[in-house]
Backbone as CSV, one residue per row, in Angstrom:
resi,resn,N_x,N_y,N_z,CA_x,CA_y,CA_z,C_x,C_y,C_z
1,UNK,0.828,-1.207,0.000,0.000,0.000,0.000,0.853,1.243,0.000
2,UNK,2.260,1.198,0.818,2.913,2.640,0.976,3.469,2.608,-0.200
3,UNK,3.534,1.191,-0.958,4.608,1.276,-2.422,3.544,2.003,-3.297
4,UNK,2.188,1.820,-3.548,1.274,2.218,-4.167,1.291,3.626,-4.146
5,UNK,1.401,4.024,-2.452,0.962,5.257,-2.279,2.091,6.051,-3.345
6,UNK,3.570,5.655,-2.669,4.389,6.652,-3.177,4.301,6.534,-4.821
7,UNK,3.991,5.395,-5.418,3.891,5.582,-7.298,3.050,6.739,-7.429
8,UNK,1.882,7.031,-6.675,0.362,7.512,-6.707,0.934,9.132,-6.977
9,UNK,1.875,9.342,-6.296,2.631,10.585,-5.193,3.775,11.036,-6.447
10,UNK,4.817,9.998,-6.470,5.513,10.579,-7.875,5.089,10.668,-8.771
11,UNK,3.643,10.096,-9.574,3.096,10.474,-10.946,2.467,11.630,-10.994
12,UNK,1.970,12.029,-9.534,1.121,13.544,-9.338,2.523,14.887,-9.447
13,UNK,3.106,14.405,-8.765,4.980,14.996,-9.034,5.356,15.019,-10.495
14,UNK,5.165,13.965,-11.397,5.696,14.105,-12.908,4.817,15.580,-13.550
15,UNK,3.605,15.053,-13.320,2.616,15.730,-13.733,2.252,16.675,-13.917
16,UNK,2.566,17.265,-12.170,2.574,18.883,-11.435,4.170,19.592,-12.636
17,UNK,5.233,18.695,-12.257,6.606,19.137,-13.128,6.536,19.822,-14.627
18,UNK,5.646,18.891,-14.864,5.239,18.609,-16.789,4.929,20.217,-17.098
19,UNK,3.295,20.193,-16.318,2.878,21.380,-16.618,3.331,23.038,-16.075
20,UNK,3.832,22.543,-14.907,4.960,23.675,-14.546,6.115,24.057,-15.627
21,UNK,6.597,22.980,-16.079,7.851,23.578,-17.042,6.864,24.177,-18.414
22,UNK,5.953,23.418,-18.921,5.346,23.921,-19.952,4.299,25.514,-19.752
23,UNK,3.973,25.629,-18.366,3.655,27.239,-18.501,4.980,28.104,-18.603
24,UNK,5.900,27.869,-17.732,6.849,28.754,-17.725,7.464,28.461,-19.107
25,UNK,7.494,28.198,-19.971,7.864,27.880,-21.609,7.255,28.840,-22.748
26,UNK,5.920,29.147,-22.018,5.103,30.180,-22.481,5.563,31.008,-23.210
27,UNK,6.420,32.267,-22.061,7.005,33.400,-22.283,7.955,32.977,-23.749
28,UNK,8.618,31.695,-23.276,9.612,32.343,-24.382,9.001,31.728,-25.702
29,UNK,7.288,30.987,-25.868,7.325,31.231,-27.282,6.650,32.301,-27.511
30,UNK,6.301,33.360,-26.629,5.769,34.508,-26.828,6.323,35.317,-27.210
31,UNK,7.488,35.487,-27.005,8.722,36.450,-27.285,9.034,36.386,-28.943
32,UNK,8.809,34.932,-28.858,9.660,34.392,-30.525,8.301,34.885,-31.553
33,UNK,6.708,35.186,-30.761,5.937,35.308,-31.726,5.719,36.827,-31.813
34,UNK,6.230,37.456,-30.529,5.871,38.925,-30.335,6.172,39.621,-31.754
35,UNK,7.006,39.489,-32.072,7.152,40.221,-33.482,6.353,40.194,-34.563
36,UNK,5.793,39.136,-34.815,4.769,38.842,-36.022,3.552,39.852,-35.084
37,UNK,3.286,38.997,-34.329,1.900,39.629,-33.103,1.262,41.274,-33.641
38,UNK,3.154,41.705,-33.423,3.118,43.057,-33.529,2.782,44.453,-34.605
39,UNK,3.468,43.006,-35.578,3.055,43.660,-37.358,1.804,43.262,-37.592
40,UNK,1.268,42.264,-37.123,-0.450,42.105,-37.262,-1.112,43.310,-36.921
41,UNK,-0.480,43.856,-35.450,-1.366,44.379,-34.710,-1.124,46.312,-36.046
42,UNK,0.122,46.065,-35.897,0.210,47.803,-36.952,-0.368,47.355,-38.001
43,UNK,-0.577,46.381,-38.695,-1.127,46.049,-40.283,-2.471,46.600,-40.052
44,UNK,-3.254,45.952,-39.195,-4.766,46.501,-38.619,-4.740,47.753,-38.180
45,UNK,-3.973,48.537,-37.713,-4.070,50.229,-37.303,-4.042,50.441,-38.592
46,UNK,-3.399,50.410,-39.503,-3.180,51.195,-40.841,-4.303,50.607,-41.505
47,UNK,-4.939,49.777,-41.431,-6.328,49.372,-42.848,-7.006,50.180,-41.458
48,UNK,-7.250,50.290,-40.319,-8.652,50.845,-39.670,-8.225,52.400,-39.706
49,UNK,-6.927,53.147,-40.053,-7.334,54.381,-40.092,-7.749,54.572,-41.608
50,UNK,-6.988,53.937,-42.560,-7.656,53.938,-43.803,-8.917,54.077,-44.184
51,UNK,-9.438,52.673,-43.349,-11.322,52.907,-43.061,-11.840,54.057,-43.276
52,UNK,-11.302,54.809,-41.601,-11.756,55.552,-41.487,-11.546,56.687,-41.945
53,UNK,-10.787,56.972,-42.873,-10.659,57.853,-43.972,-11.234,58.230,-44.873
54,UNK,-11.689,56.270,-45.694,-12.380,56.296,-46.038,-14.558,56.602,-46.095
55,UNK,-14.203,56.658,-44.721,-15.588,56.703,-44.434,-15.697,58.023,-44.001
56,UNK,-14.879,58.726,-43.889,-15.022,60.231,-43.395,-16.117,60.935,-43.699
57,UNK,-15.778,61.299,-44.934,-16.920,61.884,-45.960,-18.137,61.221,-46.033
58,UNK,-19.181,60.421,-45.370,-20.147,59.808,-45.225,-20.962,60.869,-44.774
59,UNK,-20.287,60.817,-43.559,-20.662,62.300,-42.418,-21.544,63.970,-43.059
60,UNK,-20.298,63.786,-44.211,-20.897,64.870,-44.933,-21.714,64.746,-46.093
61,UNK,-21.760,63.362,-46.397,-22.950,62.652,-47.565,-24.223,62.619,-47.038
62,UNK,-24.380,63.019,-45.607,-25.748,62.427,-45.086,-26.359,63.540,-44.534
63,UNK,-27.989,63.691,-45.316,-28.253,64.936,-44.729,-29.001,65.423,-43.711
64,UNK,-28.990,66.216,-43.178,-29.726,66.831,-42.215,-31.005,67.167,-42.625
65,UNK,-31.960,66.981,-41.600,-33.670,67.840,-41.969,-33.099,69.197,-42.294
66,UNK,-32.525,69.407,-41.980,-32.861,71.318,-41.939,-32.210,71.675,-43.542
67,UNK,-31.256,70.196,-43.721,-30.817,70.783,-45.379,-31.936,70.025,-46.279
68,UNK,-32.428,69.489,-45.534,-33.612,68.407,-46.779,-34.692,69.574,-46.772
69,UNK,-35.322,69.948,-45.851,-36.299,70.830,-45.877,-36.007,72.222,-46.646
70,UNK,-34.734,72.772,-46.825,-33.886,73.451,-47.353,-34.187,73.345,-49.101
71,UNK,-33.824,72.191,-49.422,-33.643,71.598,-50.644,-35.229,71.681,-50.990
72,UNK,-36.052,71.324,-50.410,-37.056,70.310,-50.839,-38.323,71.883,-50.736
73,UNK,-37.985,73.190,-50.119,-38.753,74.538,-50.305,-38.677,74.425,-51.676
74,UNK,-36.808,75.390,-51.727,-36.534,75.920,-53.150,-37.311,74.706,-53.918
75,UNK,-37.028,73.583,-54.486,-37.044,72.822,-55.450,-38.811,72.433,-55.490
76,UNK,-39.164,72.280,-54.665,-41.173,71.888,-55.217,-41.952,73.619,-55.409
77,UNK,-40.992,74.681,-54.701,-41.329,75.862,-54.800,-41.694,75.613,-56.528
78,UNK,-40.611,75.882,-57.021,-39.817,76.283,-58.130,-40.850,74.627,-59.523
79,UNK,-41.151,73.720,-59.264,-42.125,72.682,-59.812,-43.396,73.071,-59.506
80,UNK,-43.988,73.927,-58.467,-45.451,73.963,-58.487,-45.748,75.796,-58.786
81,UNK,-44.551,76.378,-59.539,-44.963,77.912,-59.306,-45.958,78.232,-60.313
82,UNK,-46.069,77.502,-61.367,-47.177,77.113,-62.688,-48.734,77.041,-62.263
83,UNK,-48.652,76.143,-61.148,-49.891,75.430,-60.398,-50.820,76.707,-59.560
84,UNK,-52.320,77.034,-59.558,-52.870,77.718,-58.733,-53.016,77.250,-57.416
85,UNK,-52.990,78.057,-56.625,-52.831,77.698,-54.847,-53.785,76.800,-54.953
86,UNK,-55.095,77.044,-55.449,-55.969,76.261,-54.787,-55.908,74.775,-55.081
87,UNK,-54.924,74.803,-56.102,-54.814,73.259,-56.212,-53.449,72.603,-55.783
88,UNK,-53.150,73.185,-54.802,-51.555,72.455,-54.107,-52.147,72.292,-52.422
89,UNK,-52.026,70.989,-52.428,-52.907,70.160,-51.367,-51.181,69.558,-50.540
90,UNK,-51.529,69.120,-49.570,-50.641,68.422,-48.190,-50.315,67.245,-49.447
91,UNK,-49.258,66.518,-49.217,-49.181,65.465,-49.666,-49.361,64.307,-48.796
92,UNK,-49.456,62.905,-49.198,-50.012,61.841,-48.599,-48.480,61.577,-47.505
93,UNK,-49.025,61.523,-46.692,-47.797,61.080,-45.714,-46.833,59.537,-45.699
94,UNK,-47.819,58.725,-47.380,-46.975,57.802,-47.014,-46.081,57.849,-48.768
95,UNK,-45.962,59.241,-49.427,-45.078,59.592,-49.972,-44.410,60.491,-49.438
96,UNK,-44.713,61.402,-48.808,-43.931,62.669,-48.528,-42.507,61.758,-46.950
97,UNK,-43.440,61.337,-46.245,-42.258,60.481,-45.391,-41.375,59.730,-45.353
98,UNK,-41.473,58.705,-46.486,-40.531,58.134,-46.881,-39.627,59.255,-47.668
99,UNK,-39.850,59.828,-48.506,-39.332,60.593,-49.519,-38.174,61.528,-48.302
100,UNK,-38.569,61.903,-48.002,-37.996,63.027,-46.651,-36.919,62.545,-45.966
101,UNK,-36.827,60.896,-45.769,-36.334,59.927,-44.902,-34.992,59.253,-46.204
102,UNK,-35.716,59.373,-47.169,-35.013,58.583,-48.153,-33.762,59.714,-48.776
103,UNK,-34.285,61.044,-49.015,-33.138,62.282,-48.730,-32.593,62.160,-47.971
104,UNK,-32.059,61.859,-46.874,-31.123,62.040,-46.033,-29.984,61.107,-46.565
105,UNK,-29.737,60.109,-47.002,-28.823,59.251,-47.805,-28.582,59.665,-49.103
106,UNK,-29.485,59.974,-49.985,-29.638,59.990,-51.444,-29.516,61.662,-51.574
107,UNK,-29.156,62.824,-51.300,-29.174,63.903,-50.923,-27.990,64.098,-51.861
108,UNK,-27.159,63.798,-52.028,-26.108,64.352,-52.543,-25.665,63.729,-54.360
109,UNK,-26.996,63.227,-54.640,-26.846,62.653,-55.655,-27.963,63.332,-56.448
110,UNK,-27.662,64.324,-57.534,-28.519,65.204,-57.965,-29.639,64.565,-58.725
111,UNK,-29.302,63.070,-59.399,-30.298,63.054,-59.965,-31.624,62.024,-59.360
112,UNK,-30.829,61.706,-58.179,-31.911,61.181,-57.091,-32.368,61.929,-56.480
113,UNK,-32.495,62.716,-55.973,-32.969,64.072,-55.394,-34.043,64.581,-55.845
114,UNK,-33.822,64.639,-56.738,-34.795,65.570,-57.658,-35.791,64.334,-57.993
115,UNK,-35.541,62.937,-58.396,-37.305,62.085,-58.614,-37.935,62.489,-57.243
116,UNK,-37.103,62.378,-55.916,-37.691,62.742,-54.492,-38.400,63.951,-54.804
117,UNK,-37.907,64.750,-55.577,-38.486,66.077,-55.182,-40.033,66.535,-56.200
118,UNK,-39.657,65.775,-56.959,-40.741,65.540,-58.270,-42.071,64.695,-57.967
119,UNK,-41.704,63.966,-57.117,-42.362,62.887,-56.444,-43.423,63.352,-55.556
120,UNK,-42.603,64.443,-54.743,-43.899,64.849,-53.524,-44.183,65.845,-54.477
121,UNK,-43.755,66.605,-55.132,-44.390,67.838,-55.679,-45.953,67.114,-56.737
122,UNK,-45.551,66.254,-57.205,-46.548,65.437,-58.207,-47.514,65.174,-57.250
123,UNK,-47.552,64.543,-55.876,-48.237,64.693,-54.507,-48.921,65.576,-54.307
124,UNK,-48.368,66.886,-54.530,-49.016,68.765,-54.194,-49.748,68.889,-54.824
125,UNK,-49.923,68.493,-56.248,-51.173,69.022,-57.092,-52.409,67.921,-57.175
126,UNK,-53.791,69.071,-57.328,-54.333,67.833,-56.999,-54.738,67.236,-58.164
127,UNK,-54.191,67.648,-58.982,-54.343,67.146,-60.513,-53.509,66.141,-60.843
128,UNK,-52.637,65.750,-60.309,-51.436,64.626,-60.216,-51.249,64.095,-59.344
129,UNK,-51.759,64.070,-58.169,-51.786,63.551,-56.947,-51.814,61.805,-57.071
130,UNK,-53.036,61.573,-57.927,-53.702,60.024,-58.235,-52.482,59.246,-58.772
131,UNK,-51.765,59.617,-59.248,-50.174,59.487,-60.327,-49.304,59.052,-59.353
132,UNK,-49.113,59.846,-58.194,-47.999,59.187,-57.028,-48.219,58.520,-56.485
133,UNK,-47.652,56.947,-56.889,-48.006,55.714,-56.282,-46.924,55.455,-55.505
134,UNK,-47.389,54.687,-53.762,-46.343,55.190,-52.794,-45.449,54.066,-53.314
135,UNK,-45.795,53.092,-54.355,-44.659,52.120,-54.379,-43.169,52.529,-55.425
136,UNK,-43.483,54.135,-55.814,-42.467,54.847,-56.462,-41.227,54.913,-55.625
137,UNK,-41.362,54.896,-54.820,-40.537,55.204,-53.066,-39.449,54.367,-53.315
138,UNK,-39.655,52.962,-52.835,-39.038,51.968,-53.583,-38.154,51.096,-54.497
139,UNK,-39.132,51.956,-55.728,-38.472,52.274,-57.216,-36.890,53.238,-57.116
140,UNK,-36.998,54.351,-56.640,-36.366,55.023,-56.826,-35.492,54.630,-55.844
141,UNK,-35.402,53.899,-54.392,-34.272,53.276,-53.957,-33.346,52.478,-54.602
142,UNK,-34.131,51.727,-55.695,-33.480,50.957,-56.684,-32.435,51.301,-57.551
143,UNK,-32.455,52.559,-57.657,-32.375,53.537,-59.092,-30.504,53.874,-58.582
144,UNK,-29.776,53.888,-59.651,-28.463,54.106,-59.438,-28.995,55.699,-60.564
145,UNK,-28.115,56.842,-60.067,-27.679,57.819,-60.974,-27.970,57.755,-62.475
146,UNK,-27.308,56.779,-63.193,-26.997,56.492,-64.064,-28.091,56.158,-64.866
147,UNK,-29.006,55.039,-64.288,-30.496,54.540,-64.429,-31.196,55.866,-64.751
148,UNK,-31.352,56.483,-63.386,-32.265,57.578,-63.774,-32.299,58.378,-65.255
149,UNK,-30.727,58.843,-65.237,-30.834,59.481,-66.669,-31.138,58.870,-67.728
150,UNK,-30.861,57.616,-67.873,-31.143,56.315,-69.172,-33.044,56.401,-69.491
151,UNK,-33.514,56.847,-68.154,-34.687,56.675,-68.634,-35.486,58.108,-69.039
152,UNK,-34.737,58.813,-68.498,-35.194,60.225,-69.432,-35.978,60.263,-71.123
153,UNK,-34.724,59.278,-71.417,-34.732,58.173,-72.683,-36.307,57.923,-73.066
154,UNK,-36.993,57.652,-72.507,-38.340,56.576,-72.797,-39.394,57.784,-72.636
155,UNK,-39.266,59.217,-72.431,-40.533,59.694,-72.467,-41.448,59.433,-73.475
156,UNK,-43.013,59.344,-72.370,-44.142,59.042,-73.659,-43.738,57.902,-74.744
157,UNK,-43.410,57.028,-73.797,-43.906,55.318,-74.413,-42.552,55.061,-75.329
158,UNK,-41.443,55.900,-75.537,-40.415,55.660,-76.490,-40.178,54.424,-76.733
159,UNK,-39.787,53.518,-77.696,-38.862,52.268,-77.885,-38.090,52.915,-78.543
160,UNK,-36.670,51.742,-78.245,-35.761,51.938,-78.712,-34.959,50.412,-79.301
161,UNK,-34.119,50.085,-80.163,-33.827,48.900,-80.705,-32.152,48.344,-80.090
162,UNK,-32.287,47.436,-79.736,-31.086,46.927,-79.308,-30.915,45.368,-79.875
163,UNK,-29.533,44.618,-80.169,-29.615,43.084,-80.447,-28.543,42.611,-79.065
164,UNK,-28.737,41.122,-79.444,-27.958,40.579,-78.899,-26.721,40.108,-80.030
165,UNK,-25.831,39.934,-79.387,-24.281,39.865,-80.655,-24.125,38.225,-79.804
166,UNK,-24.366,37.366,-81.100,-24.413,36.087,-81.215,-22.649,35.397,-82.144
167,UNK,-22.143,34.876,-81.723,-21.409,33.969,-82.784,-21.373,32.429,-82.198
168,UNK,-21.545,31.694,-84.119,-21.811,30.635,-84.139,-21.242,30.185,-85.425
169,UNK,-20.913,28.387,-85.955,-20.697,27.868,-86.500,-21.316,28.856,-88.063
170,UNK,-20.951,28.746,-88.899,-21.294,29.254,-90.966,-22.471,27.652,-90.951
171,UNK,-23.318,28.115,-91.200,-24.554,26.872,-91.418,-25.129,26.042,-90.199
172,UNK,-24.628,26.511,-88.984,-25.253,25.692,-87.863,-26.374,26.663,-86.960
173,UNK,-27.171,25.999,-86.889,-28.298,26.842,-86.211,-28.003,27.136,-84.153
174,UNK,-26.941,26.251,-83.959,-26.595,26.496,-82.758,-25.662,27.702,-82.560
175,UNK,-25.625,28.289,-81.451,-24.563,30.043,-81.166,-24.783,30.220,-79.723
176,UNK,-23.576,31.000,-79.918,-23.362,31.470,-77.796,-23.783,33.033,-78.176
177,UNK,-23.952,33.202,-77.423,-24.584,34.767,-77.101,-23.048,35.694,-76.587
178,UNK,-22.821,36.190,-77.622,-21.345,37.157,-76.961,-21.910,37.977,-76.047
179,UNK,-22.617,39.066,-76.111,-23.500,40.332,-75.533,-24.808,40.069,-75.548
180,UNK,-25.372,40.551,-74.555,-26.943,40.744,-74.757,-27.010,41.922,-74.700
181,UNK,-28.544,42.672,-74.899,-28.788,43.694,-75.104,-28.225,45.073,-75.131
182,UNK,-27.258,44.888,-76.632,-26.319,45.869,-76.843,-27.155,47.135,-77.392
183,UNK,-26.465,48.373,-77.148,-27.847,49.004,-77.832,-26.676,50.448,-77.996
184,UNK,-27.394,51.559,-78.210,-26.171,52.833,-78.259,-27.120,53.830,-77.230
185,UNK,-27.120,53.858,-76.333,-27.550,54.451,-75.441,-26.504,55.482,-75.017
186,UNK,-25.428,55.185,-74.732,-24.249,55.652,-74.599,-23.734,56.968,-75.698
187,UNK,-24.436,57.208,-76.523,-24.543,57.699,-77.791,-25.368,58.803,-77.124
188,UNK,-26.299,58.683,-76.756,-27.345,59.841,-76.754,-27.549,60.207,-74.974
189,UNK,-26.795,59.808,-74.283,-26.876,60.733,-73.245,-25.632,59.654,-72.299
190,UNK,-24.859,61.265,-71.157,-23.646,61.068,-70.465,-24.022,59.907,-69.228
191,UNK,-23.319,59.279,-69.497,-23.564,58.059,-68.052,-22.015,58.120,-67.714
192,UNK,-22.042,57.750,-66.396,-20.547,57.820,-65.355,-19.967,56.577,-65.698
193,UNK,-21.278,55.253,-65.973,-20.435,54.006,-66.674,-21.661,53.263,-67.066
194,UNK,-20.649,53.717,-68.750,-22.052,53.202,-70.115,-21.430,51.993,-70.353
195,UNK,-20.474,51.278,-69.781,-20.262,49.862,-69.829,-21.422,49.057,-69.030
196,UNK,-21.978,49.855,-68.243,-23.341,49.006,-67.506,-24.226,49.140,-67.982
197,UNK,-24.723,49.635,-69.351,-26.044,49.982,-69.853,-26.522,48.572,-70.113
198,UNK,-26.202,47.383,-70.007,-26.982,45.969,-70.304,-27.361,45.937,-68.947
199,UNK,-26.521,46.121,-67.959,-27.419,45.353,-66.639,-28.075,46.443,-66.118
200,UNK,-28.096,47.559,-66.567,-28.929,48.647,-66.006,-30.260,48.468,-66.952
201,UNK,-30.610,47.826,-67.980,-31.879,47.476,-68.699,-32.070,46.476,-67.989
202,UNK,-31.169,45.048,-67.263,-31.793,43.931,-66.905,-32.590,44.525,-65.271
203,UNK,-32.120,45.624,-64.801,-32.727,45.988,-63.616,-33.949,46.765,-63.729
204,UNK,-33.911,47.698,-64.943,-34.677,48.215,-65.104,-36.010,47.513,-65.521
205,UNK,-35.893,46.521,-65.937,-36.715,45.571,-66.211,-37.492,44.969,-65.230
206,UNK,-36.595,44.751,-64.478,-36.982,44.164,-63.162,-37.657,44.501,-62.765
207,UNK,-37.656,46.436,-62.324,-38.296,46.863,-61.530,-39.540,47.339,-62.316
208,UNK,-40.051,46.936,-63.706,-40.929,47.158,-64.239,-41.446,48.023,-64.734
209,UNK,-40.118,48.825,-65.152,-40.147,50.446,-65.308,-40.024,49.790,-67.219
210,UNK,-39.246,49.224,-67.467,-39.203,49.115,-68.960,-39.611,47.446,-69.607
211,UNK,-39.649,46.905,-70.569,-39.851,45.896,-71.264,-39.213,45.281,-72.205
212,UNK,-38.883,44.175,-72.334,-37.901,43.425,-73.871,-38.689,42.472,-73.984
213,UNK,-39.918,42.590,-75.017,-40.716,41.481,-75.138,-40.012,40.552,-75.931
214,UNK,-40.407,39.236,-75.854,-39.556,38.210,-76.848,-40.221,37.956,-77.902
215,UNK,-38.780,37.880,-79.025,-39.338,37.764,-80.430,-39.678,38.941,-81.295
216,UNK,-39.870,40.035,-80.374,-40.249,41.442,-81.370,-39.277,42.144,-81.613
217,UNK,-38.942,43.036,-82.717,-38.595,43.530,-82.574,-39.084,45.328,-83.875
218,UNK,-38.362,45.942,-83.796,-39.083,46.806,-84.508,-38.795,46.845,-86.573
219,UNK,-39.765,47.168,-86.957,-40.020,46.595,-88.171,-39.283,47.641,-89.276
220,UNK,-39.132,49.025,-88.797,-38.367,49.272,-89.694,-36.817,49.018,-89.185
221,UNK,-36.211,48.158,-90.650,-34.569,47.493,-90.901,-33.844,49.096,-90.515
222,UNK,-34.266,49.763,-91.083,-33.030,51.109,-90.819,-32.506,51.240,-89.405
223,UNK,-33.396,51.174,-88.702,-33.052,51.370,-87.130,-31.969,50.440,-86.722
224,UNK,-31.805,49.362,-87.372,-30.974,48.876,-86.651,-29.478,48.624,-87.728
225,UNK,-29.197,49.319,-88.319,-28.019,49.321,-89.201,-26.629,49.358,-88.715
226,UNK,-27.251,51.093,-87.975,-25.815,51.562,-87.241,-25.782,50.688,-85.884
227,UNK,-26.570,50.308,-85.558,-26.324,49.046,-84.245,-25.443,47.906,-84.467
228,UNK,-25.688,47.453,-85.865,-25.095,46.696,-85.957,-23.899,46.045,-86.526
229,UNK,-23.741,47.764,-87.177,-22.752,48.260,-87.462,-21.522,48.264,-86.287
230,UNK,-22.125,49.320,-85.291,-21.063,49.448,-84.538,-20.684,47.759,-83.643
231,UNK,-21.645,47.234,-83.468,-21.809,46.078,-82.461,-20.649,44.873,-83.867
232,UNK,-19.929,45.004,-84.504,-19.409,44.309,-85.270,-17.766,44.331,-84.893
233,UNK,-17.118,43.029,-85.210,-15.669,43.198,-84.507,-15.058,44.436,-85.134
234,UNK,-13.836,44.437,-84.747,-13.104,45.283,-85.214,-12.398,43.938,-86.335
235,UNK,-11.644,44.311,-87.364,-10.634,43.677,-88.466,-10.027,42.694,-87.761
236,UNK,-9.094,42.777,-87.017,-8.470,41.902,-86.166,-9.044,40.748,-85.938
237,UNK,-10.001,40.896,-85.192,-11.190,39.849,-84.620,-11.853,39.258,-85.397
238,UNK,-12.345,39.909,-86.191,-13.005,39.617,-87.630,-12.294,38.351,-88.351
239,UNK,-10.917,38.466,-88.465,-10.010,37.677,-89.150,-10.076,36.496,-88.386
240,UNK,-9.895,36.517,-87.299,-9.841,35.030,-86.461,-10.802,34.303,-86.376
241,UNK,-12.149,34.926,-86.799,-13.663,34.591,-86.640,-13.335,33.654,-88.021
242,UNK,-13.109,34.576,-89.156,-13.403,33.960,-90.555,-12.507,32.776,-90.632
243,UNK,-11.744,32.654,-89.922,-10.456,31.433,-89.438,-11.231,30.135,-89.472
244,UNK,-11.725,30.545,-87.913,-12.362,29.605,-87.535,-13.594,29.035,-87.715
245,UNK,-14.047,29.523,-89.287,-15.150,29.508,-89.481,-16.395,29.500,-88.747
246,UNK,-16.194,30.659,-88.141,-17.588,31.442,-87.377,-18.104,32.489,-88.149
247,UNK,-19.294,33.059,-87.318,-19.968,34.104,-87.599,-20.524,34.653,-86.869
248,UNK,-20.017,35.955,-86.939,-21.432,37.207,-86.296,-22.770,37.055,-86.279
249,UNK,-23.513,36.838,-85.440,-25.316,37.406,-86.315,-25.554,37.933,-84.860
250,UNK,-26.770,38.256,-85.317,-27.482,39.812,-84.416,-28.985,39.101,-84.475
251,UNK,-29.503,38.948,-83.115,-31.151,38.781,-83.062,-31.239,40.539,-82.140
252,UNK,-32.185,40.713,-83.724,-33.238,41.888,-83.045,-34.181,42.063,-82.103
253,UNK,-33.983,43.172,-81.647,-35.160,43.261,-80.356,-35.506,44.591,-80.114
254,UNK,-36.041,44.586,-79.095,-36.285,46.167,-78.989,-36.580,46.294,-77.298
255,UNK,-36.452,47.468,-76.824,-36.977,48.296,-75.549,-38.120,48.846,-75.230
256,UNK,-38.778,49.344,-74.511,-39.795,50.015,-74.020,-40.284,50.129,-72.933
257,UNK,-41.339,50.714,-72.589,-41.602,51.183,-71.463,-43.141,50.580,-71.009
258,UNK,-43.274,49.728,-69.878,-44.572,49.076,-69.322,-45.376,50.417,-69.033
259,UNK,-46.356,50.266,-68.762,-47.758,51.000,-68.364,-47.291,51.977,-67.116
260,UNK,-46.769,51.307,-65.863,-46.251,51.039,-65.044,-44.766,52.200,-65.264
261,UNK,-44.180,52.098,-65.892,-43.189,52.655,-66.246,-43.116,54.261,-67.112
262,UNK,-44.612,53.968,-67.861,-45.187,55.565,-67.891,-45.445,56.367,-67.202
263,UNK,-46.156,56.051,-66.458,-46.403,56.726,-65.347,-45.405,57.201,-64.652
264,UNK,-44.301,56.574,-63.821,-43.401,57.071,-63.290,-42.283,57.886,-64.239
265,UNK,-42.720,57.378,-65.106,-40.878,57.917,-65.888,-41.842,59.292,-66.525
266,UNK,-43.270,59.529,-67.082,-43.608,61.225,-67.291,-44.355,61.912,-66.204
267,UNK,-44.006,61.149,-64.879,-44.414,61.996,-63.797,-43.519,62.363,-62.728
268,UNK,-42.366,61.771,-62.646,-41.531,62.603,-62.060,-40.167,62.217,-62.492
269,UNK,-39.743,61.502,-63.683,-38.571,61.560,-64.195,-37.899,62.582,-65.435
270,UNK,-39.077,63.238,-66.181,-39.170,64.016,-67.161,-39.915,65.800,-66.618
């Protein structure tokens, strides 16, 4: 039993030893890591003041009531000065509040601003009032800069013709779709980036502001010449195509504007 005891006694002794030498061991792989530790720790000061550098100017992107209310006098002033008093009514509180709420972010982006401001003013009269549907609100959260102006584009029901740029086998009815809905938009009014004018139609679509019915497209051939003109390789490309015995082709189509999309785009986008 005392032989037992003392095995019992030196293994609690190995044990106690073990983990004693292995805390005090600690320090020195701490030492050996302190240096990395340390450049971690400055790598992260320098991306979080960066951050916050970057985010500085937020502060001043975001607006105040007193500059929205500011904005939003002059600017429905200046849209309803046409209109007789007696027909500029309160607007519905569940456009004018969001709208008010939705300026404070979108404030510094002129051409969001102004559907806001077009929006409640279309609200003020009571001749247009029926026209501001609160699900415009929404819409126009959707809306990048860029969008907005594209649809300036569509007043009063406009279409416009765009293809998709197809290459495929010389005699095979099968083809990959290079581009979809290429169009020259980019041509007729300034966008910040007219490389997005395809996915700014696939959104716009979305949100039911415009249309690409399938299979149609518009019947007079002239319209789409210089489209497909420009939408054609350059020489270079051209040559490697005729190589490989491929081909260009173009399915026609066209743009327009839903029911839905009238309304908003000649009531407070135009």
């Amino acid at each position: 039993m005392a032989e037992n005891q003392e095995s019992k006694e030196s293994n609690v002794k190995s044990t106690v030893d073990a983990v004693t030498g292995l805390v005090n061991a600690i320090p020195i792989y701490q030492d050996v890591l302190q240096p990395s530790a340390q450049q971690i720790g400055k790598s992260l000061e320098t991306v979080s003041k960066t951050v916050n550098i970057a985010l500085a100017p937020i502060k001043l992107l975001v607006w105040g009531y007193e500059r929205i209310e500011e904005y939003l006098s002059q600017s429905i002033s200046e849209k309803l000065k046409d209109i007789p008093p007696e027909k500029i009514i309160t607007p519905s509180p569940l456009i004018a509040g969001p709208a008010v709420e939705a300026l404070k972010y979108a404030g510094h982006e002129e051409e969001l601003r102004e559907l806001y401001s077009k929006l409640i003013a279309t609200a003020m009269n009571a001749d247009t009032s029926p026209n501001a549907h609160p699900s415009f609100i929404d819409v126009i959260r959707s809306l990048s800069s860029d969008e907005a102006i594209l649809l300036k584009l569509f007043k009063d029901g406009k279409m416009f013709p765009i293809v998709d740029i197809i290459i495929a086998q010389k005699g095979d009815s099968r083809y990959s779709v290079l581009q979809s809905n290429f169009s020259e938009f980019d041509n007729l009014v300034l966008l910040k980036y007219p490389n997005l004018i395809p996915s700014y139609l696939d959104n716009l679509c979305r949100l039911g502001l415009l249309n690409i019915p399938q299979g149609i497209s518009i019947t007079d051939d002239s319209k789409y010449v210089s489209l497909e003109e420009n939408a054609t390789p350059p020489a270079s490309q051209k040559e490697i195509i005729d190589k490989a015995n491929l081909e260009i082709r173009f399915t026609r189509k066209l743009v327009t504007t839903t029911n839905f999309g009238n309304i908003f785009i000649n009531c407070i986008v135009v």
